[in-house]
PyMOL commands that place a pseudoatom at each C-alpha (Angstrom):
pseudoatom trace, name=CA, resn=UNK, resi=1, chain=A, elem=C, hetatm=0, pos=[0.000, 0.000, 0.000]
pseudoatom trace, name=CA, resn=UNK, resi=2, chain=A, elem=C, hetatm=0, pos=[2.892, 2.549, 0.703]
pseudoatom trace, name=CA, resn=UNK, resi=3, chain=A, elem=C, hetatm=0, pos=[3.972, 1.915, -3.082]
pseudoatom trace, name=CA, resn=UNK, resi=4, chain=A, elem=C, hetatm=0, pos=[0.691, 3.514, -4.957]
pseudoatom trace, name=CA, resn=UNK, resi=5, chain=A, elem=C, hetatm=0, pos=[0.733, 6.253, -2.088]
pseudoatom trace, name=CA, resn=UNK, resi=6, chain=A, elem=C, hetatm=0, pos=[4.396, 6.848, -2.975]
pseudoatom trace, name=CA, resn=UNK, resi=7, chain=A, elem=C, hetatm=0, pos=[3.395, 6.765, -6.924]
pseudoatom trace, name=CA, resn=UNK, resi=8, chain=A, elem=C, hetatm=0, pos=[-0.038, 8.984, -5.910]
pseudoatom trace, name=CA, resn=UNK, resi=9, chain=A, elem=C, hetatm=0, pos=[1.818, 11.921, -4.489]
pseudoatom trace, name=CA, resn=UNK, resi=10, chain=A, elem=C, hetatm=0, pos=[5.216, 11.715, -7.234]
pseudoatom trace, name=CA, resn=UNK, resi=11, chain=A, elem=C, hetatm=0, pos=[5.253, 14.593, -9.248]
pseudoatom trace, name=CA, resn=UNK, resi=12, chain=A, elem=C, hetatm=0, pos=[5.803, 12.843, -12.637]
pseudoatom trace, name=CA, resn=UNK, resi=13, chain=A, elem=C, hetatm=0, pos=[2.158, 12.098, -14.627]
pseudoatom trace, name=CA, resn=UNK, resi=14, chain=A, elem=C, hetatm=0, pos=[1.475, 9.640, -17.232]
pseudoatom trace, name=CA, resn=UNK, resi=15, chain=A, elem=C, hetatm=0, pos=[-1.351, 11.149, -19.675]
pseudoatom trace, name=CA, resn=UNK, resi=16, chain=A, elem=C, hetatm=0, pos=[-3.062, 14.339, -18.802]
pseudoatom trace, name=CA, resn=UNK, resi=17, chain=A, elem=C, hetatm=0, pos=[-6.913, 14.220, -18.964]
pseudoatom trace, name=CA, resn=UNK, resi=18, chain=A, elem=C, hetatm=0, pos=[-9.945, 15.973, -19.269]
pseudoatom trace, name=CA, resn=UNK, resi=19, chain=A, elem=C, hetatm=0, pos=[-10.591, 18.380, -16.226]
pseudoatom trace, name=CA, resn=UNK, resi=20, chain=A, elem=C, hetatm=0, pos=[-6.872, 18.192, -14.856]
pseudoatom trace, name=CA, resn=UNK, resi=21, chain=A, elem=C, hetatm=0, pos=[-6.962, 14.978, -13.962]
pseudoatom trace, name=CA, resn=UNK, resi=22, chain=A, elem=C, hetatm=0, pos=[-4.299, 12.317, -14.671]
pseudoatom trace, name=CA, resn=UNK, resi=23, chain=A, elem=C, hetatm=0, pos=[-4.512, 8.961, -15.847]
pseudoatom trace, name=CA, resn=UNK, resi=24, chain=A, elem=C, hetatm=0, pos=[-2.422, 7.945, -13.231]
pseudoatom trace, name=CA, resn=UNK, resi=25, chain=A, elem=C, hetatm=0, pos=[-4.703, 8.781, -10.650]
pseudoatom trace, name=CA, resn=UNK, resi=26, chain=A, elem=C, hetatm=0, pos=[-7.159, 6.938, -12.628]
pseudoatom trace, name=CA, resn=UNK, resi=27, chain=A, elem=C, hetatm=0, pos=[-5.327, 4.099, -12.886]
pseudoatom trace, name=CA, resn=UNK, resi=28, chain=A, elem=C, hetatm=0, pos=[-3.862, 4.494, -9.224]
pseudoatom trace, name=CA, resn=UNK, resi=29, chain=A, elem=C, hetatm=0, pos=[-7.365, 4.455, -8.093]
pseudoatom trace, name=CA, resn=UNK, resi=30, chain=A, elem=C, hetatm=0, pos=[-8.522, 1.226, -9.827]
pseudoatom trace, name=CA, resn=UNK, resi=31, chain=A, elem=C, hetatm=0, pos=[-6.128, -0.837, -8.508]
pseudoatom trace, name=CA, resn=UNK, resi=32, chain=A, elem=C, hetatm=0, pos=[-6.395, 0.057, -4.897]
pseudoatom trace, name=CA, resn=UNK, resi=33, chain=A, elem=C, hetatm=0, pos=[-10.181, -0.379, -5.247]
pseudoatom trace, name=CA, resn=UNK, resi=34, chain=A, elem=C, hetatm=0, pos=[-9.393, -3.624, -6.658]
pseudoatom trace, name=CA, resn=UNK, resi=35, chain=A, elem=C, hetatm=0, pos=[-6.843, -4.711, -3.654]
pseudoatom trace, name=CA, resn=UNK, resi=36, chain=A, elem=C, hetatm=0, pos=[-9.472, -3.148, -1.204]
pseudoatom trace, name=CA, resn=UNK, resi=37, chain=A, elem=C, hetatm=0, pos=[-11.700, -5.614, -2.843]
pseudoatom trace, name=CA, resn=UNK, resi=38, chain=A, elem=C, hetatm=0, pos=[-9.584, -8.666, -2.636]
pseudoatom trace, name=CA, resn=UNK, resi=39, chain=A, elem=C, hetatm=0, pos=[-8.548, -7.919, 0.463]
pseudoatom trace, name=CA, resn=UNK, resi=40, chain=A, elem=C, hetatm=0, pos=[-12.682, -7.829, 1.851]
pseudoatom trace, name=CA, resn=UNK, resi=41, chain=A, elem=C, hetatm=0, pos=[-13.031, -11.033, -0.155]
pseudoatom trace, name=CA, resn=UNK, resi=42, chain=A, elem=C, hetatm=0, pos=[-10.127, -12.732, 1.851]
pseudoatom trace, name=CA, resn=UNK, resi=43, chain=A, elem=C, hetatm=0, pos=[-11.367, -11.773, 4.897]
pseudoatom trace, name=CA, resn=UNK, resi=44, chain=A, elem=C, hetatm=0, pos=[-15.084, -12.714, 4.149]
pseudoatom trace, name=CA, resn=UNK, resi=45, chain=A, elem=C, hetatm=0, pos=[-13.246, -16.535, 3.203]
pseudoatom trace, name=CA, resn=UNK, resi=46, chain=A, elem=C, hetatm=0, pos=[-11.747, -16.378, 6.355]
pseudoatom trace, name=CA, resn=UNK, resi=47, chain=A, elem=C, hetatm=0, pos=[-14.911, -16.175, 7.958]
pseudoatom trace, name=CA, resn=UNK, resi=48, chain=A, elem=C, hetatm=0, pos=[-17.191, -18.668, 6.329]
pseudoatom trace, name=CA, resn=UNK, resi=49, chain=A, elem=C, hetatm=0, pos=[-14.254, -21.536, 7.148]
pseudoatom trace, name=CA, resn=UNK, resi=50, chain=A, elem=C, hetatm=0, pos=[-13.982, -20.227, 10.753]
pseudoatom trace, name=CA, resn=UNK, resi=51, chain=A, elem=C, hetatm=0, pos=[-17.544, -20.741, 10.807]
pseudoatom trace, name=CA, resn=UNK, resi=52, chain=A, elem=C, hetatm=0, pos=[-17.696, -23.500, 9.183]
pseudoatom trace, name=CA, resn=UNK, resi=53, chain=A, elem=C, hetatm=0, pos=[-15.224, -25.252, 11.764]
pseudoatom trace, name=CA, resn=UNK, resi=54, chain=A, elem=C, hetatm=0, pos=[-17.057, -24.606, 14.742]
pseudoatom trace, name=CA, resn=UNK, resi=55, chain=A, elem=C, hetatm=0, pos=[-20.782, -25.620, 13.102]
pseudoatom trace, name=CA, resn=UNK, resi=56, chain=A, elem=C, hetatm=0, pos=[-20.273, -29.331, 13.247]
pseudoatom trace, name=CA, resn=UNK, resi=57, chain=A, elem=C, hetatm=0, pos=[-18.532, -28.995, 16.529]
pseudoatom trace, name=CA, resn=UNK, resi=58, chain=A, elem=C, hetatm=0, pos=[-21.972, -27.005, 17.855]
pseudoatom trace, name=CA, resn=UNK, resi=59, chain=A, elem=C, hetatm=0, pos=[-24.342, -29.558, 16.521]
pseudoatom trace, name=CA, resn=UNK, resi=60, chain=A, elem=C, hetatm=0, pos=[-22.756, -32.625, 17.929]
pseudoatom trace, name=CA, resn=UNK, resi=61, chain=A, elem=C, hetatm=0, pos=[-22.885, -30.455, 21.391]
pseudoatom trace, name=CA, resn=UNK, resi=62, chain=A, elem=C, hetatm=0, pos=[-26.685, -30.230, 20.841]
pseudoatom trace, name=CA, resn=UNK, resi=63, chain=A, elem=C, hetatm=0, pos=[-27.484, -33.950, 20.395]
for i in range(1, 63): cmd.bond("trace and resi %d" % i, "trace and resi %d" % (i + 1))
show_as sticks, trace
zoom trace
């Protein structure tokens, strides 16, 4: 995460577009969404096979 900060805030700049903004903020922006993204996704996993560990352990408790 400290690389795209580090390649947010350098002063260089790939393709100007419309409005001043630059493609590399664009681009920048995507793929941090996209490792945001992952990242819930991996955690959500995480979850379900926690969960799914301790269910069968629960139900032979109740019988």
């Amino acid at each position: 995460m400290v690389v795209p900060h580090m390649s947010w805030n350098a002063p260089f700049s790939i393709m100007p577009l419309l409005l001043g903004i630059d493609l590399k903020h664009v681009l920048l922006g995507i793929l941090e969404w996209m490792i945001c993204f992952r990242l819930i996704q991996m955690g959500l996993r995480q979850l379900n096979e926690a969960r799914q560990q301790t269910l069968p352990a629960t139900e032979n408790e109740e019988r």
